[in-house]
C-alpha positions in Angstrom: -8.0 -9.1 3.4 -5.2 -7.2 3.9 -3.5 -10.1 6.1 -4.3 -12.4 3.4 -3.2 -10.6 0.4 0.4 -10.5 2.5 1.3 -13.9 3.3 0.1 -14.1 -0.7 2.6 -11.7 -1.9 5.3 -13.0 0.6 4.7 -16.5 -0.7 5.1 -16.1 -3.9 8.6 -14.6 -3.4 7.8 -10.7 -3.2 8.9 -8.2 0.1 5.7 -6.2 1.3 5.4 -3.5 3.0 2.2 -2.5 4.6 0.4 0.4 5.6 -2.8 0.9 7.3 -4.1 4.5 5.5 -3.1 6.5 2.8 -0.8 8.8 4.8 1.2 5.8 5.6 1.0 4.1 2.2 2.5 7.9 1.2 5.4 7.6 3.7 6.3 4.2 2.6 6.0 5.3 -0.8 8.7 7.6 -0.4 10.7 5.6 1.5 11.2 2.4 -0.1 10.3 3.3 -3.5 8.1 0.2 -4.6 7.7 -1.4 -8.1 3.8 -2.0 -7.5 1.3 -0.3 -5.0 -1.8 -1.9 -3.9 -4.7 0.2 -2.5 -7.4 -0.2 -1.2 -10.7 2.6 -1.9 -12.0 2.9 1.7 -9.4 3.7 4.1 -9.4 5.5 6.8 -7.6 9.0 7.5 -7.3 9.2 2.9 -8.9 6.8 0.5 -7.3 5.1 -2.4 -8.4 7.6 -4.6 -6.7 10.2 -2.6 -3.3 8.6 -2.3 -2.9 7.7 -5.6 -2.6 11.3 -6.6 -0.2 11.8 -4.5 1.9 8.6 -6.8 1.0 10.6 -10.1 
């Protein structure tokens, strides 16, 4: 889904940037700053829910 959801993004015009838990999605967070995240609930290492407190 995730693959999907990318070549998506990246045709409608938009840069992604992926991660593949919420750790990561944290460190990108925080590095490139992004106008919209998209998580996923089940991940492994921290779920969505997780991460997205860490965004509040």
């Amino acid at each position: 889904m995730r693959q999907h959801m990318r070549r998506v993004m990246e045709q409608a015009g938009y840069q992604v940037v992926e991660a593949q838990n919420g750790e990561q999605a944290i460190a990108a967070y925080t590095q490139f700053h992004p106008s919209l995240v998209l998580l996923d609930a089940v991940m492994p290492v921290m779920d969505g829910f997780a991460c997205c407190r860490h965004f509040a």
